[in-house]
Phi, psi and omega in degrees: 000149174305172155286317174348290184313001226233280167300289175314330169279354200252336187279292220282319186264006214242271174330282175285003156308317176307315197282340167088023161330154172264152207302323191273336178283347169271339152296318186271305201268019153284295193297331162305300196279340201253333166280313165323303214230011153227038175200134171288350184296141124075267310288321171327334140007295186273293182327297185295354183274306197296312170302315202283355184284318212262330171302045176237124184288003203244298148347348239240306179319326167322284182310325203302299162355246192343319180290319198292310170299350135350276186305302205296326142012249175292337188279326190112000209273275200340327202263345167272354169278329169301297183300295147347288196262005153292323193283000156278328165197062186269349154282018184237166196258157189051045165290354184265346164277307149298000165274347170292322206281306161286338164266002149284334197273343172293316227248012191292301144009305224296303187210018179066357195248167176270341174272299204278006159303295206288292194311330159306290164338281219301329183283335155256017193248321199313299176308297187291018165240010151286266185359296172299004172093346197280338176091160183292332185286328189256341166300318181276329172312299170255021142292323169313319193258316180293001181259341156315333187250026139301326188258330136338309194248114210275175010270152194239122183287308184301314166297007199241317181275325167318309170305332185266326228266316175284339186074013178265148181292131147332301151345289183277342186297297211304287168324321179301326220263351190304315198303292196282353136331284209288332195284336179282347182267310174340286197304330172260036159274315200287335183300293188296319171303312183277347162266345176279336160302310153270011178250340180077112128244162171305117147276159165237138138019098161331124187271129163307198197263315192296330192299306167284320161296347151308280195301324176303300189284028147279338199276331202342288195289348179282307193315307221290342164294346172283326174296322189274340167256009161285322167291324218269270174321297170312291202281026199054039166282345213187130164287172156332276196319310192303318168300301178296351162289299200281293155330315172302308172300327187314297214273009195272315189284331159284345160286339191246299178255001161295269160267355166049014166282351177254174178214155159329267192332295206272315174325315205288308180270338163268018182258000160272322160312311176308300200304316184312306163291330157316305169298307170325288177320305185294313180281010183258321199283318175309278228279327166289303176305323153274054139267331190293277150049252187300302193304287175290008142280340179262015142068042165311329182293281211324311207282351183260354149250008151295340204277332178315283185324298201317313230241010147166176183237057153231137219265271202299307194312310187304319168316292196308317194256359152301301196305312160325299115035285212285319198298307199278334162292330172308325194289320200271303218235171172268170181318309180295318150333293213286325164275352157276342174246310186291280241302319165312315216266299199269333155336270222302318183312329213271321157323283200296352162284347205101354208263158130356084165340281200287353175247000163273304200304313174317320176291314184299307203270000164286318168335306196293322183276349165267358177284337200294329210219015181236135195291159359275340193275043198255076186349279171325302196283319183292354173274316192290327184270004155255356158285334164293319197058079131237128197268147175329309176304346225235313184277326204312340194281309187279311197290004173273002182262298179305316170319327189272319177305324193291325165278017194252308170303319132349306164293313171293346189277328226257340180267314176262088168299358182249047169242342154253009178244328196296314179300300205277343156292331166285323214254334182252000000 
């Protein structure tokens, strides 16, 4: 491939971003336009890179997700989970955004991943906090970013593969990584309290005790999906994808002979609404892998972590420009790259500073989750935002404020090691 190509794959998604192209099409026809004209390869390439991303049985979890928060919808589940966590903390300003935040740190568990997290969240929460007055910019803003602390809260798919690719215990990544979850759902709780202040949303009423026992048993059969795909999981009866094949019938037979809000007619559409957003979704993570691609075909990780070692010996500036590393790969590429190619490259530097097998790992993958939730390659945000209809230019003024909090935390996991250490030094 040329050295070009590079400048040219980035000016060119860079240009239709401006022009307001919508994001997967400005992913696909940069990579498109930087192989035609700096490269021999191909461009079936980019089909085929786009095809073998979409080849994933663990993908399968979106649409199921998305039909299920469907149901729960049109079914009625969503407005009694909605109804459920205002009487618990419907009285505090922005709760319903932090209930969103805490049912990403509940649903973290699910499958390890932040696009079927989010897609989980997000199908029911979005809407009803547009509804709620709170807007589209700040409902896809911490759904996005709270579908991130799927891979941060184990079990973790990235921690898993970090651990064989390193030779680090599983075991302690998964206990390392609990601490700097709960610190990342925290920081967009506070983030959303202080934009629910400052927009004056609606608080409710303290709920009495008679209040709350109420909304639980109405809640009753909406809560019991979380129990059956956390129960599911957890005790390995059923994978991540298969709970969401289960969640969906579940909550479609609880809409129809339970609470009895659903119908033939409204199945019908919302299982055509699911495909539409299924598609949106499916095409930014297709069209973003051949972008990812081209960057690790142009062996791009490497030369920017040897280049690393060259530019200095102080132990934080080198901290600082691993994370740098990590953060800006994060933007690009997808995880498995970045833990099969960088994360090898970059260990034995993070050894030789000193830091903890579990606190580089721990680092890494908060990396990983805000890469997760960072444009152009940024899974989560491209899910919440085709569930949302909200085009990127509409959020970015709020979602760089969650963004900042995630990275604010990032700092603290990468300084303070014993927020990644402390659990797995007690329990082992």
């Amino acid at each position: 491939m040329s050295n070009a190509i590079i400048p040219v794959l980035l000016i060119t998604f860079l240009v239709l971003l401006v022009l307001k192209v919508p994001v997967s099409i400005s992913i696909m026809s940069a990579s498109i336009v930087a192989l035609l004209t700096c490269s021999s390869i191909d461009v079936v390439a980019v089909i085929q890179r786009m095809y073998v991303s979409c080849e994933s049985f663990s993908l399968l979890a979106v649409p199921f997700f998305i039909m299920a928060g469907g149901f729960m919808e049109g079914g009625g589940i969503s407005r009694r989970i909605v109804n459920f966590a205002s009487s618990l903390i419907g009285h505090i300003k922005g709760g319903l955004a932090m209930t969103s935040v805490l049912a990403s740190m509940i649903f973290a568990g699910i499958s390890g991943s932040a696009a079927a997290d989010t897609a989980a969240i997000g199908s029911i929460l979005i809407p009803a906090m547009d509804e709620d007055g709170y807007g589209k910019d700040m409902a896809t803003s911490v759904v996005a970013t709270g579908g991130a602390i799927g891979i941060v809260i184990p079990p973790s798919i990235p921690m898993v593969l970090i651990g064989v690719a390193c030779n680090i215990s599983i075991g302690k990544l998964f206990l390392g990584g609990i601490l700097p979850g709960i610190l990342i759902g925290l920081s967009l709780m506070i983030i959303s309290y202080v934009y629910a202040k400052k927009r004056n949303l609606k608080t409710y009423t303290r709920s009495s005790i008679r209040q709350i026992l109420h909304a639980t048993k109405e809640a009753f059969w909406a809560l019991l999906t979380i129990v059956i795909i956390l129960g599911g999981i957890m005790s390995g009866f059923f994978t991540a994808t298969e709970a969401a094949a289960i969640a969906s019938v579940y909550t479609l037979l609880v809409g129809l002979f339970i609470y009895k809000e659903l119908n033939i007619k409204r199945v019908a559409e919302i299982m055509y609404e699911s495909a539409i957003t299924t598609g949106v979704v499916v095409l930014c993570i297709a069209t973003a892998s051949a972008f990812g691609w081209i960057l690790s075909a142009e062996d791009v990780p490497t030369a920017i972590a040897n280049a690393i070692v060259s530019l200095s010996d102080n132990k934080i500036v080198i901290m600082l420009l691993i994370n740098a590393v990590f953060l800006c790969l994060g933007m690009i590429m997808d995880i498995a790259p970045i833990i099969l190619v960088v994360v090898p490259i970059m260990y034995p530097i993070a050894m030789s500073l000193g830091l903890s097998p579990v606190h580089f790992g721990i680092m890494a993958v908060v990396n990983m989750a805000i890469g997760q939730c960072t444009p152009p390659v940024g899974v989560a945000l491209y899910v919440a935002m085709g569930i949302s209809k909200e085009k990127i230019a509409n959020i970015y003024k709020t979602y760089y404020a969650y963004l900042a909090a995630m990275i604010l935390v990032l700092v603290l996991v990468t300084f303070v090691p014993a927020l990644s250490e402390f659990l797995p030094s007690v329990l082992f």
